[in-house]
N, C-alpha and C positions, 0 to 999 in steps of 0.2 A: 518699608518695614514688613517684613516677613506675617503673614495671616495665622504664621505658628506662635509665635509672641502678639496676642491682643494685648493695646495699649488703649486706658479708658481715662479722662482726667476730670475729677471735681474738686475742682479751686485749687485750693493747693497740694494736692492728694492726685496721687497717680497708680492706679490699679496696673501691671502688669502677670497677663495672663497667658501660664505656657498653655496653648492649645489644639494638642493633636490628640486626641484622646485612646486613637488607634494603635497608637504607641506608647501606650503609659507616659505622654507628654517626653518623650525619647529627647536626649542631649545630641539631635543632628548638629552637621556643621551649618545648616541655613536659621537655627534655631540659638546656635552661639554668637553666630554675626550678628543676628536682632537682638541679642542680649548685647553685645556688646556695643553695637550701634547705639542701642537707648540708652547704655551708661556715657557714653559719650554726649549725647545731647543732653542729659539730664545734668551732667557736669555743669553745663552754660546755663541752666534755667534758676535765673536766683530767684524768681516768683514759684518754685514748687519746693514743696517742705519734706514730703512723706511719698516713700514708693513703699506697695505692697507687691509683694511677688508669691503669688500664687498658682497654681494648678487648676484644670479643672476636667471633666469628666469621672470624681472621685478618685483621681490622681497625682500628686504633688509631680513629680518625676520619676521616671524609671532607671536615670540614668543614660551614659554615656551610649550611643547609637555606632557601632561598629561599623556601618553599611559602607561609608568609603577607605573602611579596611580591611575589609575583608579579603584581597586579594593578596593582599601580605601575610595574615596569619599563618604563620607555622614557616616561611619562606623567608629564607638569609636573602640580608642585601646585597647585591653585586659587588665587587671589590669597586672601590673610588667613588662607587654612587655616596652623595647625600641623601639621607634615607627621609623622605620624604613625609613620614608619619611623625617626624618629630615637630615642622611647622605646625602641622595640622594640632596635634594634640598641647603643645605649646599654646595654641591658640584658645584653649577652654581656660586653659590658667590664666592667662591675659587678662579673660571676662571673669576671672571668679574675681582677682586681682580688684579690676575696676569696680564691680558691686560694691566689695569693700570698700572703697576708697571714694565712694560717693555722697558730695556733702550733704545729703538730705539723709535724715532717720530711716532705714532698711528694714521692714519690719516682713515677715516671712512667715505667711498662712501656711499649714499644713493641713491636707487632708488625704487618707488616704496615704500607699507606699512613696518615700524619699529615700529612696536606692543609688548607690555608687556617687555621680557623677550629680544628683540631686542631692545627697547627703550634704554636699560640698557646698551648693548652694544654698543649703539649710544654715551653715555655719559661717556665713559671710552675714546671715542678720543680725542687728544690732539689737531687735527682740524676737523670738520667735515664739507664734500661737500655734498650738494644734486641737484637733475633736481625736477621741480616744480612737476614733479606726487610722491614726495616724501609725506607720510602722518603719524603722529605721533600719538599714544596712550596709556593711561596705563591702559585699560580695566577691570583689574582685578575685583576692588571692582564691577563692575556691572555684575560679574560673583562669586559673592559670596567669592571670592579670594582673600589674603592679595598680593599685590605686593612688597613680603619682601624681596627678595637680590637687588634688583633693585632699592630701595628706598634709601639709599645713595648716591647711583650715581648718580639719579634726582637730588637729593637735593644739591648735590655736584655744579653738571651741571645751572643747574637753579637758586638755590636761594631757601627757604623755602617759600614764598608767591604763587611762580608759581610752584614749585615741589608738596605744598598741592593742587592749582586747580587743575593740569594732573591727581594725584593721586589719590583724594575724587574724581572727577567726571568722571572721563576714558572718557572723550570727547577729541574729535581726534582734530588734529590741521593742518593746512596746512605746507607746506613747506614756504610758506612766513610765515608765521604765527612761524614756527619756527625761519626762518632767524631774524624772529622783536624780539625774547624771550632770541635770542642767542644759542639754542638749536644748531641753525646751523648757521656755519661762512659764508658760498658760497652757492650760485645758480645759477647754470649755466643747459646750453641745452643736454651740451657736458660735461660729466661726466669723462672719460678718459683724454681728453683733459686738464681739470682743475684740476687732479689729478698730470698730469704729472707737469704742471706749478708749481703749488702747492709745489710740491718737489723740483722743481732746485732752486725756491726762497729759499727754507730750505735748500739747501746744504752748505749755508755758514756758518753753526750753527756747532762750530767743536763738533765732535763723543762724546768725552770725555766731555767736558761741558754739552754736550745735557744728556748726563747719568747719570751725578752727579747731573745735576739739576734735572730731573725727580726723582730719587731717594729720594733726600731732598724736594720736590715738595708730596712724595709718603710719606716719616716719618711723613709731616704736617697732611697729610688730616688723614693718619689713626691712627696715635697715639692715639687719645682717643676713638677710637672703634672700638682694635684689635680682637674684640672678635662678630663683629655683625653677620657672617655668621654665629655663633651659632645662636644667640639670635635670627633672622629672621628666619632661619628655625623650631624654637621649635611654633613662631607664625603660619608659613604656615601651619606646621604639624597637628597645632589644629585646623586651622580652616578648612583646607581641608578635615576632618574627619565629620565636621557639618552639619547640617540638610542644612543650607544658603547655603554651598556650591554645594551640591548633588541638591536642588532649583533654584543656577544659573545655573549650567552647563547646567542641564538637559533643564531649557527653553530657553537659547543658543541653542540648541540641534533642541530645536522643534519650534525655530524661532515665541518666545510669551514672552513676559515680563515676569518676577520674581513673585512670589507672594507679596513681596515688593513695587515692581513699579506698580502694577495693581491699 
């Protein structure tokens, strides 16, 4: 298991912890295999009840980590090539996918910014807490970027009227501002503290129920779009290779608006 996901367990409770702090807890590819990894073994553990997914260095996640694509941005793929950023980014949807679909109760700390590719992660919990320095956004589109695995899970989370504002405008939102959208259930000062709550309320939900229902809770939503981690990544794929793209980044970069927004 990756030292970037800490994994902590009391009894039937399992803390997992994104922690690179360096990187506003960044969506690497070594940091989605240990997510995904652990929903995997968590799948077999019918002795754990409760996974917490949190952040830490006063950051939930920053989002999606570019670094092994960088070398594509802005660059058409070779004719015949299979474009290789579509595995890769397929593979965050896999793991938003699996969180979802994990038979124990998913409950989702927040503190501090849940940007892009952490937003996504935010909206796979089946409760989520935050402290008011909690701040939400889906930035992508103002960096030239589809927000494509992440956009059912907004849409899921949200509703389609508020999953299109987050998503067309990448304007951030507050933690109230969440708690009024639904994005988030709690707000509290004391994060651990309402974590803990939070779980002994749920402990009367027996194991077995709580798994069959998620499960058929999990056949609803994805039945009619078993197939979108494809379809969102052949989107990313193209347009991460675009002029647009290689335009936002780079004025992200150099802290100046897009040729777009000028």
């Amino acid at each position: 298991m990756s030292h970037k996901l800490q994994i902590t367990r009391f009894g039937e409770v399992e803390h997992w912890t994104l922690n690179d702090p360096a990187t506003r807890n960044a969506l690497t590819d070594e940091v989605v295999a240990a997510l995904a990894q652990a929903c995997a073994r968590a799948a077999q553990d019918t002795a754990l009840r409760f996974v917490v997914l949190q952040g830490s260095g006063g950051f939930f996640c920053a989002g999606g980590s570019l670094g092994s694509f960088a070398q594509a941005i802005g660059q058409a793929l070779p004719t015949g090539q299979t474009d290789p950023l579509m595995a890769m980014n397929a593979g965050f949807g896999h793991a938003l996918h699996a969180l979802c679909a994990l038979p124990q109760m998913l409950l989702v700390a927040v503190d501090g910014p849940a940007m892009g590719g952490g937003l996504g992660l935010v909206c796979c919990g089946d409760f989520v807490l935050a402290t008011p320095a909690a701040v939400f956004a889906t930035p992508e589109v103002t960096l030239g970027v589809v927000p494509a695995q992440i956009a059912p899970f907004v849409h899921r989370r949200l509703g389609d009227r508020l999953a299109r504002q987050m998503m067309l405008s990448g304007e951030k939102i507050s933690a109230q501002q969440a708690l009024d959208q639904g994005l988030v259930d709690e707000l509290t000062d004391d994060l651990p503290a309402a974590v803990a709550r939070r779980i002994s309320a749920l402990r009367g939900a027996a194991p077995g129920a709580v798994t069959h229902t998620k499960a058929l809770l999990c056949m609803i939503n994805q039945a009619p779009a078993l197939d979108l981690p494809a379809q969102a990544a052949i989107k990313f794929a193209a347009n991460l290779r675009s002029p647009e793209a290689a335009e936002g980044l780079a004025a992200f970069a150099q802290k100046r608006k897009p040729g777009w927004a000028a």
